[in-house]
N, C-alpha and C positions, 0 to 999 in steps of 0.2 A: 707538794714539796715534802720531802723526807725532815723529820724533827727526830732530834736523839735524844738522847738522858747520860751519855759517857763518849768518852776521847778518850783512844788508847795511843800513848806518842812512842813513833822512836825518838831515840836520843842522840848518835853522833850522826851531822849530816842535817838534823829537824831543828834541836834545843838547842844541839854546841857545834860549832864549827871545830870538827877534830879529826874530818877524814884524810885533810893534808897531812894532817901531820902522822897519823895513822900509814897511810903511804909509802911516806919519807922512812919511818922507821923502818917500814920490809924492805924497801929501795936500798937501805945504807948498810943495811944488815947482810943483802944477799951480792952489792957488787963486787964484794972482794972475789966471790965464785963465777967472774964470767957473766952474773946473769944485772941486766940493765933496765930493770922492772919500769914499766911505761904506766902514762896513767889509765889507756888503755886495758893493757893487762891485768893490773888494779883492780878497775871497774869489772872486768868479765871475771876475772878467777875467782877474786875476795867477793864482788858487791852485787855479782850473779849467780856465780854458779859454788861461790860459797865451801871452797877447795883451797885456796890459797897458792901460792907460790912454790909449795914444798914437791909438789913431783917433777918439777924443771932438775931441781936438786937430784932428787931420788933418780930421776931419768939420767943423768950426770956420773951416776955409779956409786953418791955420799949413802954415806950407812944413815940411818933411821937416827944412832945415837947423835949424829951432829944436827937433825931435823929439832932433835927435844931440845940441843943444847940453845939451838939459833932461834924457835920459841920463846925459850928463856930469856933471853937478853932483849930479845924484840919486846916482852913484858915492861920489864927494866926500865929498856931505851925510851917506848915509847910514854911509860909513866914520868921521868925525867922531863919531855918533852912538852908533858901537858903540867905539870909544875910550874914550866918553866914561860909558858905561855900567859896572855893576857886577855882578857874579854873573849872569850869563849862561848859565850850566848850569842846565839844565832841576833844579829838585831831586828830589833822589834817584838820579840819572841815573847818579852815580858808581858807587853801591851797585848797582845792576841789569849795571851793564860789568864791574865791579869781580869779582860772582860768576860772569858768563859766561867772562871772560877763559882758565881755566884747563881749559875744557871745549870753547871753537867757535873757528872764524875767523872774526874781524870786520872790515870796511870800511865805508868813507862814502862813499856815492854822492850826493852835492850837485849843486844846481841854481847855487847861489853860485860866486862869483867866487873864483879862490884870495887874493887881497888880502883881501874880507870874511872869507873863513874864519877867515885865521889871525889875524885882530885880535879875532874872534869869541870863540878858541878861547887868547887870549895868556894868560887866566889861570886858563883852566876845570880845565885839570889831567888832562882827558880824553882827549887824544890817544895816550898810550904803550899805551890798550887795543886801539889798531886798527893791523892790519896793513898798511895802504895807507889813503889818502885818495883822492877822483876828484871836482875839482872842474870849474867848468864848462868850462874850456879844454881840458881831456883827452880830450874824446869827441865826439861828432857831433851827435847833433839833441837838444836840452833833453827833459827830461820834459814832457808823457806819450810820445815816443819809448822806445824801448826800451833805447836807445846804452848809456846810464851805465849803468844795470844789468845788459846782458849784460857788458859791461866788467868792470863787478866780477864776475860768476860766474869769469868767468877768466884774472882775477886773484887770485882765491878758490880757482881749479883745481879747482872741484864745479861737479855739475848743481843746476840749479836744484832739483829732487824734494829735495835735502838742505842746503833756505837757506830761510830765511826775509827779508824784508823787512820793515823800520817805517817808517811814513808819516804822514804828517797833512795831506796834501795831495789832493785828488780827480784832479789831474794824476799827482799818485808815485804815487798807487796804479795808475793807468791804468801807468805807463811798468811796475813791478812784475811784473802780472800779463800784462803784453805780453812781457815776458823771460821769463814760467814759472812765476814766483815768488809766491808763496802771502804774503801782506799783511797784518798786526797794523796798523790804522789807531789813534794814539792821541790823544784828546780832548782839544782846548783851547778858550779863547774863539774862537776864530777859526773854525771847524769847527765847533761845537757844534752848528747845524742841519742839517746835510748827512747824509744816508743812509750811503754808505758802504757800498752794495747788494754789492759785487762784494769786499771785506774778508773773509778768512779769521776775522778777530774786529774790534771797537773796544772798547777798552781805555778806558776813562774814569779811571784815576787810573796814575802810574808804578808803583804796588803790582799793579796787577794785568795791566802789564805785563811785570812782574818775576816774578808768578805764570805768565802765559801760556808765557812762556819756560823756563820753568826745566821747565816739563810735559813742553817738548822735549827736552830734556837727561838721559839715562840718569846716575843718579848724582851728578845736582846737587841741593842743598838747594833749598827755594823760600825766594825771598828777599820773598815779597810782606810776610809780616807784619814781617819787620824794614823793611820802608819805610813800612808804617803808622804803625809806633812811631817812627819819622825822622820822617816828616810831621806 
């Protein structure tokens, strides 16, 4: 059995429940133009192929300058949005950090903004488990490039052979496995049809993402069935 020394986490979708609302924000942003963003469309433009919504626009005839302007207020919109929200930690999320903490090193390798993060994160309670944060101003090409995650390997100061990565995303996983990095994909509404071919596992509840890990771990308890009993 595989044993590590580091956990590299995403963040919206693993830690915080924020892709809804992430969503909603281009969804509300873009229906005044005609366009009726699905969670579909969603998932393949944003959470695979990592393009967005804006060439529907540009396809449309809009100039470039109203693409920066509808960025803009999507920032806004959606930082309002996560303000204005409540319990944002994935649950169970604490319990699964809580028993790793004392055994790996962990970071967060985010595709978010450092401004969403930390309004994401102002009262999850999650942060003192991780070594470093790496949001998206810190590194070079977005996921699925490889940037953020070799960054954290060394910032982590291990090889990849002894990290694991969590994802929920078909782009993290790509960026993951493009850094070395062996991938626990875990299941939400938003992914729930997606294969997830090239996943070291997918994990369908945080219990048995708390089992998969703990498998890695010489010497830790598994914490799955105490999150069943939470859940």
């Amino acid at each position: 059995m595989k044993t590590i020394q580091g956990v590299l986490w995403d963040n919206d979708g693993v830690l915080v429940n924020t892709e809804q609302l992430f969503y909603e924000s281009n969804r509300d942003l873009l229906l005044p133009y005609g366009i009726d963003l699905t969670p579909k469309q969603f998932f393949d433009w944003f959470l695979d192929n990592n393009y967005g919504a804006w060439h529907v626009l540009l396809g449309q005839g809009h100039a470039i300058e109203l693409v920066d302007r509808l960025r803009a207020e999507r920032t806004e919109l959606f930082a309002q949005r996560l303000r204005q929200a409540r319990q944002l930690a994935m649950p169970g999320i604490d319990h699964v950090l809580a028993a790793l903490r004392p055994h790996v090193a962990m970071g967060v390798v985010t595709s978010a903004y450092e401004q969403h993060f930390r309004i994401s994160h102002a009262a999850t309670g999650l942060l003192p488990h991780f070594d470093f944060v790496l949001t998206r101003e810190m590194y070079g090409e977005s996921k699925p490039a490889p940037d953020g995650y070799q960054l954290g390997l060394q910032r982590l100061g291990l090889a990849a052979a002894h990290c694991v990565a969590v994802e929920d995303s078909p782009r993290g996983l790509r960026a993951a496995n493009a850094a070395g990095l062996e991938c626990i994909v875990l299941r939400n509404p938003m992914n729930r049809h997606h294969a997830f071919d090239e996943a070291f596992c997918v994990v369908e509840s945080m219990a048995e993402l708390g089992a998969v890990l703990a498998s890695f771990v010489p010497g830790m308890a598994p914490v799955g069935g105490q999150l069943e009993a939470f859940l």
